[in-house]
N, C-alpha and C positions, 0 to 999 in steps of 0.2 A: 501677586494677584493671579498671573499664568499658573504658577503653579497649583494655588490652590483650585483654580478651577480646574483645574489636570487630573488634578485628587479626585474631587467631587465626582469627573465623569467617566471616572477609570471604569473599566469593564461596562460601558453602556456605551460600545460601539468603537468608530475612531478607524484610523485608518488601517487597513487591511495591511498583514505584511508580506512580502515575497521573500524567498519561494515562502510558501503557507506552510506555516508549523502550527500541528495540533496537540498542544503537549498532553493535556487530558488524554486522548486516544491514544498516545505512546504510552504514556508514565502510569495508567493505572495499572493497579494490581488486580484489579477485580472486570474490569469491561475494557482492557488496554491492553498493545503489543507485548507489553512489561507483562502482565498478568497469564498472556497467552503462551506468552512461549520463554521456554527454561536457559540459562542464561549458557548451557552449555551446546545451543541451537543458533542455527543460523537464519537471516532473514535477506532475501535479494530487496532493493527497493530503487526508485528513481532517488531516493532522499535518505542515502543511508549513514548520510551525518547524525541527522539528527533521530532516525533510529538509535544508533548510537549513542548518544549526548539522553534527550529525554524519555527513552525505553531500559537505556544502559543495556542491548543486545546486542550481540554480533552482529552488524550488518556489512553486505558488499552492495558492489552498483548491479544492479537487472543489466547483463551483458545484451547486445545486438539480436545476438544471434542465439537460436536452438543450440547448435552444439558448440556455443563457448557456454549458455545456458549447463549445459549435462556436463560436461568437463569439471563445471567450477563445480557442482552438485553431486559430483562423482567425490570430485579431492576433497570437500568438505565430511562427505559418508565415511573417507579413508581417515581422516584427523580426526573421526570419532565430533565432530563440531555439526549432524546433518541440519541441510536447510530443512525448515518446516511453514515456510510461509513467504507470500510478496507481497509485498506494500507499493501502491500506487498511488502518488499523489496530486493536485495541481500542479506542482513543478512538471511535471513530462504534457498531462492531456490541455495545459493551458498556459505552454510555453512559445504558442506562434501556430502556423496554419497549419494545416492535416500534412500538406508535400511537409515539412519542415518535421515534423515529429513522425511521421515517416523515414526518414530520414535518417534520423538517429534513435529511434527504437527498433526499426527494421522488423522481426521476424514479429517482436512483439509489440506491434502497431492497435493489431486486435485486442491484448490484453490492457492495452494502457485507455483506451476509450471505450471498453468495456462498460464503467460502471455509468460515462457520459451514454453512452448508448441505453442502458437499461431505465434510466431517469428520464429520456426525453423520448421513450416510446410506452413509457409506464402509463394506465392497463394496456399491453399482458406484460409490456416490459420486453424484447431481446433485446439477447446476449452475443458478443462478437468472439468473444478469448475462447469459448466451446465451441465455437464452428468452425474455426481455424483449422487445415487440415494438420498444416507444420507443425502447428503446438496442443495439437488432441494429446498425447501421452503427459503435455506438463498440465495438460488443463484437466486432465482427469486428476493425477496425484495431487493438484491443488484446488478441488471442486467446491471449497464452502468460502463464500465470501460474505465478510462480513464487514459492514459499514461505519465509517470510523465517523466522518462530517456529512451524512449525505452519501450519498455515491461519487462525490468528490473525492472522495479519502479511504479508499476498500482496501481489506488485508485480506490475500485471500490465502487460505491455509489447507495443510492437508490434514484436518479432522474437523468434525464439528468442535464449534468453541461456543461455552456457554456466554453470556452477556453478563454476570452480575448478580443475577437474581435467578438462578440457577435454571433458566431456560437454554435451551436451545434454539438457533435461529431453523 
């Protein structure tokens, strides 16, 4: 009887899971990290499991700092593997208080509350990851973000990406 009602109310809600996996946003071909970036491309993220797993891309962990940032960005451009994008998800911006994810984002503190910042002063919306002075050169090569659940879940890249339906954001 549990079960059949389990049937019945699949996909109409139920309990949230952690860390938050959005497989639609990874795994499409068409409006998804899978879609967006070539499989011989790298991707940094707070969640690069499951980049991995439901994008099936290269992913490593978004390092601390700037220059373990460029370091790792360097050796991947030299293995012919370059990064083209970062994926930020609930795991980092809604893992414990600001001191605490400070903490362990460090340089990029600005980019992981980035898309929480843009949501909750929307209209006109700022932006923290581009005011940052330490990460102006990563935040210019990675200027187009684009929304994966909400500004919950942003991948931000270094080109425009279309959505699906052959617009551009």
């Amino acid at each position: 009887s549990d079960v059949k009602v389990g049937l019945l109310l699949r996909d109409k809600g139920g309990a949230p899971q952690w860390p938050p996996y959005y497989a639609q946003g990874l795994n499409s071909a068409t409006a998804g990290v899978r879609g967006w970036v070539d499989d011989k491309n790298l991707v940094f993220s707070d969640q690069p499991w499951a980049v991995a797993w439901y994008a099936d891309r290269m992913s490593i962990w978004l390092p601390p700092t700037r220059e373990g940032f460029n370091k790792l960005e360097e050796t991947a451009a030299t293995l012919q593997t370059p990064a083209v994008g970062i994926l930020i998800s609930p795991s980092s911006h809604g893992s414990g208080p600001v001191s605490e994810v400070a903490g362990r984002y460090k340089d990029f503190t600005p980019l992981v509350y980035d898309g929480r910042m843009l949501l909750a002063t929307y209209p006109p919306g700022f932006t923290l990851f581009d005011k940052s002075q330490r990460l102006a050169d990563i935040a210019r090569h990675y200027q187009y973000r684009k929304p994966l659940v909400g500004m919950d879940m942003v991948f931000y890249s270094d080109r425009a990406l279309e959505d699906g339906t052959g617009t551009q954001p």
